[in-house]
N, C-alpha and C positions, 0 to 999 in steps of 0.2 A: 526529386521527391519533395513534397511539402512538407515543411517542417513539422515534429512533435511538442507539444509544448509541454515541458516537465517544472511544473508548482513545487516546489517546495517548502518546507514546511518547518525544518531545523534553522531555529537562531542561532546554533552553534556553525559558525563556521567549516571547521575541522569538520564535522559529523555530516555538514551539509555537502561540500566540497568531495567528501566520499563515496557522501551518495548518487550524487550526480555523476562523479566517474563510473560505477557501479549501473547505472542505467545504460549508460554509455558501452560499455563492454558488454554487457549480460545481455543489452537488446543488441548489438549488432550496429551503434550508431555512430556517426562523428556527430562534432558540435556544431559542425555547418546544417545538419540535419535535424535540428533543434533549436528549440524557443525555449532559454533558460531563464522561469521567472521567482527569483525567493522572496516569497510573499512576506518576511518580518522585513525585511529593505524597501522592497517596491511594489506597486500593485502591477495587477493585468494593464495590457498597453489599449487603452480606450478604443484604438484602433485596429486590435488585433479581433478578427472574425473568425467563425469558426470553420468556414470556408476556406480557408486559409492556411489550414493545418489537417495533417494526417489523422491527429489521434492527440490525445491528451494522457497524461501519465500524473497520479498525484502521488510523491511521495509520503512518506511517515513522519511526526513530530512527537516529542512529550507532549502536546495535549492531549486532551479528552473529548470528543464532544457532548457528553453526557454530563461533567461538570457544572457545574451551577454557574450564571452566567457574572454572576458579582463576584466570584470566587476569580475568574480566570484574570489574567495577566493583560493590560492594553495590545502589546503585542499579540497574544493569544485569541484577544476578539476581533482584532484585525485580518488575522490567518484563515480565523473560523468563515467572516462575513464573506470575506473572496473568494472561499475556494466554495460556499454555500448557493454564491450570486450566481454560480453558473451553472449550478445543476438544473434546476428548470429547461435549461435548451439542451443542455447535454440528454437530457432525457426524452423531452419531448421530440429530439430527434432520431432518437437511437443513437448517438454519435460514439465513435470510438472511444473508449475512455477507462483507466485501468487505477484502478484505487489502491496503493498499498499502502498496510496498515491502517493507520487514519482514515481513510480511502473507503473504507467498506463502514465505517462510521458514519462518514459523510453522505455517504449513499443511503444508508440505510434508515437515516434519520431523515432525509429529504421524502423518501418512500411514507413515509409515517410510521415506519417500523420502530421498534423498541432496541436502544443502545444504552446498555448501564452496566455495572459494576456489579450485578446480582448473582450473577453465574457467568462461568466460560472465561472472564479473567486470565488470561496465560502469566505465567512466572514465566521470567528471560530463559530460555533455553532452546531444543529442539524439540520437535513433537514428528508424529507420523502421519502424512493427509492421506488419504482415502480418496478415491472416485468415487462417488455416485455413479448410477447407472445414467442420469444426464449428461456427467461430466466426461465417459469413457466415450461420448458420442461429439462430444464440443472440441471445435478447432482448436482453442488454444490449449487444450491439454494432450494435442496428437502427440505419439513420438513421447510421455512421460509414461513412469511406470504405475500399476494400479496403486501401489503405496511408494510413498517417499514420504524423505526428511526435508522438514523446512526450519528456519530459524522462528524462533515467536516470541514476546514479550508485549504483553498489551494490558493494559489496566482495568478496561472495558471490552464489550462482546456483545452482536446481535444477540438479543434473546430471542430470537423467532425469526425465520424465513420472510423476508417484507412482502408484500402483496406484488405479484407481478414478477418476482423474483423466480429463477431454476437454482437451485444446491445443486454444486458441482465437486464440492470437495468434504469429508472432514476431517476430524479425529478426536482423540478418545478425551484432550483435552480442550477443545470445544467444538461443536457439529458443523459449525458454519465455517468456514475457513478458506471458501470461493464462494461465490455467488453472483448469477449475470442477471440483467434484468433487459428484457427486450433481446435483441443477438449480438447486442455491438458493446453493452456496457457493463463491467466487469469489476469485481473488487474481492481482495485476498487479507484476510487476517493477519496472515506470516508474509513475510516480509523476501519478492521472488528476488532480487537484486542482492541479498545479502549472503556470501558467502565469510569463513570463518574466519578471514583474518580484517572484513569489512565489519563481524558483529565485534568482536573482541574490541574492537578501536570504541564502539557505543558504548559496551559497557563500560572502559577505563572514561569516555566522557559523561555517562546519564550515570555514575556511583552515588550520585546523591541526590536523584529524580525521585526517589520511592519507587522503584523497580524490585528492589532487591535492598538484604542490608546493607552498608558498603562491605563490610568487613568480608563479604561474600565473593567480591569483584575480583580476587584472582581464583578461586575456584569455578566460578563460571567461565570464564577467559579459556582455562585450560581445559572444561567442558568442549568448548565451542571451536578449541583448535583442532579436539577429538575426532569430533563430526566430520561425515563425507558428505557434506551438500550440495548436490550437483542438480539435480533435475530441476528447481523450479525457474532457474536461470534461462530454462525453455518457453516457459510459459510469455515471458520478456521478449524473446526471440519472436515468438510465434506471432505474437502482437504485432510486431513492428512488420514482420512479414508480410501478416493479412491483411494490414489497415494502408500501410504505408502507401501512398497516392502521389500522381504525378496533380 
């Protein structure tokens, strides 16, 4: 199978290291099966094509892409510019490609759709997605149930459906929460890789991101050990299933 390539996006180590195990498991993958690239260290490999890969997976970071651009961190606009350089082809070809968290920022700001801080904003916790009547018909959500729990913590939120876009998922804490654009490109507000004792680790490392107040950090923790978050780790699976190419 040709490898997936998983962008990353945490400058934290520990938090990165996590998540990439977390892809790992949740999709079904080994690391022979993958192109691991963490964009605060290295860039994309000049010579990696898209030809060349299955599918592409971006994960989650404390940025924003709605933040002001003088505001953000050198690292930060570094993350931003790379994982931004390649939507253009990723789209223009439909190519496989699955946005979590930041993911659906990045999409949807490339769309010319609206990503800001005005509404939809998730506080760290779980919330309950929804199907659309699109999404109970979309491959990657076969085999989930019409509501489940996902983990969420986002600073920012599409405010509107981007042009070209299908709404496949919501909930009550913000509507957008899937959304595919074309058949093949894909991005999720809630975070499908993370189960409870993957978010707990987040929140003891992002206590002092502006998430939450710190003093907050072991009450959320024992939130999040609470939760049964099972289904969106399908959504991962499902992916790697459809796309995965020799």
């Amino acid at each position: 199978m040709k490898p997936f390539l998983i962008l990353q996006l945490r400058p934290e180590t520990e938090a990165s290291d996590d998540e990439y195990d977390a892809f790992l498991d949740k999709g079904g993958l080994t690391r022979d099966q993958t192109v691991r690239v963490r964009l605060d260290r290295e860039a994309i490999p000049p010579d990696l094509r898209l030809d060349d890969l299955s599918g592409v997976i971006v994960g989650g970071g404390p940025g924003c892409v709605s933040d002001p651009w003088e505001a953000k961190s050198p690292v930060e606009r570094t993350i931003e510019q790379a994982v931004m350089g390649i939507m253009p082809e990723i789209c223009a070809r439909d190519f496989p490609f699955l946005g979590c968290c930041y993911g659906i920022g990045i999409l949807a700001h490339h769309l010319g759709g609206e990503v800001s801080k005005a509404r939809y904003g998730e506080e760290v916790g779980a919330t309950t997605c929804t199907m659309t009547p699109q999404g109970g018909r979309d491959p990657l959500l076969a085999g989930l149930p019409a509501h489940f729990r996902a983990f969420v913590g986002h600073k920012e939120a599409v405010q509107a459906l981007p042009r070209g876009c299908v709404h496949l998922l919501e909930s009550p804490t913000c509507p957008f929460q899937m959304i595919r654009h074309g058949r093949n490109v894909y991005a999720t507000q809630f975070h499908p890789e993370a189960d409870s004792a993957g978010f707990a680790l987040r929140i003891r490392i992002y206590r002092h991101r502006g998430y939450f107040a710190p003093e907050d950090a072991d009450r959320l923790i024992a939130m999040c050990e609470s939760e049964n978050v099972e289904s969106p780790r399908h959504i991962l699976r499902n992916f790697v299933k459809r796309f995965g190419r020799d």
